[in-house]
C-alpha positions in Angstrom: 82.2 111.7 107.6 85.2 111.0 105.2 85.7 108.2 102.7 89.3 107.7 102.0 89.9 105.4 98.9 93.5 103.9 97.8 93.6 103.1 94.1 95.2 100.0 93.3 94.7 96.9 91.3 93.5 93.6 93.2 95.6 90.3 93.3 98.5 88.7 94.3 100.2 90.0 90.9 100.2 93.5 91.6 100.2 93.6 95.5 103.9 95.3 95.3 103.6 97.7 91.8 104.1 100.9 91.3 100.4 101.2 90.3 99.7 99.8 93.9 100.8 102.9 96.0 97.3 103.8 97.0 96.1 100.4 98.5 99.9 100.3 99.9 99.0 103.9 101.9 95.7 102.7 102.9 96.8 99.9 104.5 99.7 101.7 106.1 97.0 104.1 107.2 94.9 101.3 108.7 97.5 100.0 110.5 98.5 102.8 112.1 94.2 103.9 113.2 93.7 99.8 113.9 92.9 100.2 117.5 89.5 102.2 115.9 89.5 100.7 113.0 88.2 97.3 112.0 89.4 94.9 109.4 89.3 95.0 105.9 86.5 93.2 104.4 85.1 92.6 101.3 82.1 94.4 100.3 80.1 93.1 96.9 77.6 96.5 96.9 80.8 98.7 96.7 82.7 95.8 95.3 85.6 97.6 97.6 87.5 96.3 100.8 86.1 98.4 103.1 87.5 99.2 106.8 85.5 101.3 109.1 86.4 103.8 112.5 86.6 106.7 114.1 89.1 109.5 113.8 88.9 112.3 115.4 85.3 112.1 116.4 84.6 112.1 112.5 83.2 108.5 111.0 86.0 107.3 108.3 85.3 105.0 105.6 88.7 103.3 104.3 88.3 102.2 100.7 89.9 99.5 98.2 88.0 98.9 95.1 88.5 95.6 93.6 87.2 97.0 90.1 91.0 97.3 89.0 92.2 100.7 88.3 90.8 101.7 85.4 87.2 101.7 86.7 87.6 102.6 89.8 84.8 104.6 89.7 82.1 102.4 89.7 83.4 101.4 93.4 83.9 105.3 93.8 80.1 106.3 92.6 78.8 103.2 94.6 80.3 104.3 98.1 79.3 108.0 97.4 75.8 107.9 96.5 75.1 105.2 99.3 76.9 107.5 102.2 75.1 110.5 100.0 78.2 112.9 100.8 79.9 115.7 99.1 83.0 115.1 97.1 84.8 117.7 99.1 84.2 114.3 101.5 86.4 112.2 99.5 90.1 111.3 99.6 91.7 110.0 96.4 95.2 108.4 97.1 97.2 107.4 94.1 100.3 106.7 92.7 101.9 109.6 90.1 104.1 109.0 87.5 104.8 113.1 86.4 106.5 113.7 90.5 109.7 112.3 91.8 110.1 108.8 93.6 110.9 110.7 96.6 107.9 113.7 96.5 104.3 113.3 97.7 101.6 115.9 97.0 98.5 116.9 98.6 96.3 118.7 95.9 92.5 119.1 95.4 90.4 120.0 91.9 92.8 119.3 89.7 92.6 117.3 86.6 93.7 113.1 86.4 96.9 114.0 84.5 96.4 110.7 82.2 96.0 108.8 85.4 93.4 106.4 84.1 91.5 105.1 87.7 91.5 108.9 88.7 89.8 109.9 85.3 87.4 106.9 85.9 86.4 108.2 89.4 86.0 112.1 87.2 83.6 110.3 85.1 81.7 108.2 87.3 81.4 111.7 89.9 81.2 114.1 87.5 83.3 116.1 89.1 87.0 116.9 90.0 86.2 118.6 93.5 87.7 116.2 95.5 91.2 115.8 97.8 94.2 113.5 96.2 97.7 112.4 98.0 99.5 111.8 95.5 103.0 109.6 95.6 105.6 110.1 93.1 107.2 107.5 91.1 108.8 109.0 88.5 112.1 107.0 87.0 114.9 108.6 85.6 114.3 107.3 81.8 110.8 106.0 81.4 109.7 104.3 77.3 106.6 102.4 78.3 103.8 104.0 81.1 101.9 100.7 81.2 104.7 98.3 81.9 106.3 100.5 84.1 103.4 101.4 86.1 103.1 97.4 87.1 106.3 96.6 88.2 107.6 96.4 91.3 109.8 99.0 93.1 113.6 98.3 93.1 115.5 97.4 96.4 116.5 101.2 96.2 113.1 102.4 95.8 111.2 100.8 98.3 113.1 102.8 100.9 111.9 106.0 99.7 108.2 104.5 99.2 108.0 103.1 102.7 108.8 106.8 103.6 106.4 108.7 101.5 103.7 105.9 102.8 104.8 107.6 106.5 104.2 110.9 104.8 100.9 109.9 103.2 99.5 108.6 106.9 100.5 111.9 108.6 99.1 113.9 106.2 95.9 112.7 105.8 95.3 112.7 109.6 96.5 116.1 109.7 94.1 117.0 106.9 91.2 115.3 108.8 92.0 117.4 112.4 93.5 120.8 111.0 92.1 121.0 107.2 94.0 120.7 104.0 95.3 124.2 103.8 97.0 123.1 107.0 98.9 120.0 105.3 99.1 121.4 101.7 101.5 124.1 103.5 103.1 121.6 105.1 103.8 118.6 103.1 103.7 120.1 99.7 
């Protein structure tokens, strides 16, 4: 069993930011396993949306917590000790300011990097031992991280998001039939 989780903030507000790529990949990835999958619904013990399937004869667990980014955690720790898995088990997408608009990147133990709902899931697991697709959004000249982070992507930019959310998809379900090695080769 897996438990994929897109970080993002909930509400109309933010549904198209920057800080919004992960619940932007998991519903791309959703969409794309819907035939398996079942809608998103809103689930107060993991206050999450929370779709459920089958992929590749392995449970999935497709998560949105609606604790806002910066305590993402809570939702994180919640689903976690409830499924009682390992965090080698869970799947972190996020957005990440330090790579390019156009780059994705596939990593596992690493540190948040200042990303605040990635430190809040560190925290709450006391751990760092678990997968992250990462999306870039880097600008060219950058003076505030907050205000950036929750804006929305230019007309420009959108194209090359739309793409890495492609990327995302087909390298999280080549992770979950041929390992991460497998897609770290590839789409790093």
């Amino acid at each position: 069993m897996k438990i994929i989780v897109g970080l993002g903030n909930p509400g109309k507000e933010y549904e198209k930011t920057r800080h919004n790529c992960g619940f932007m990949a998991i519903y791309n990835l959703q969409k794309t396993l819907n035939e398996n999958f079942d809608n998103f619904k809103f689930n107060k013990k993991f206050d999450a949306l929370i779709s459920q399937g089958d992929f590749n004869k392995e449970k999935i667990v497709l998560a949105m917590p609606q604790t806002f980014m910066n305590n993402s955690g809570k939702s994180v720790s919640a689903l976690m000790n409830y499924y009682k898995l390992n965090s080698s088990d869970l799947f972190i997408i996020n957005d990440d300011i330090d790579l390019p608009i156009i780059k994705i990147k596939i990593s596992k133990n690493i540190n948040s990097a200042g990303h605040k709902g990635v430190q809040s899931i560190i925290d709450y697991l006391e751990t760092k031992a678990f997968i992250r697709f990462r999306i870039g959004i880097k600008p060219i000249h950058i003076y505030n991280t907050k205000e950036f982070v929750l804006q929305e992507f230019t007309k420009e930019q959108e194209k090359n998001i739309s793409e890495n959310l492609e990327k995302i998809t087909l390298a999280i379900k080549m992770t979950l039939k041929e390992g991460i090695n497998n897609a770290m080769n590839k789409y790093n």
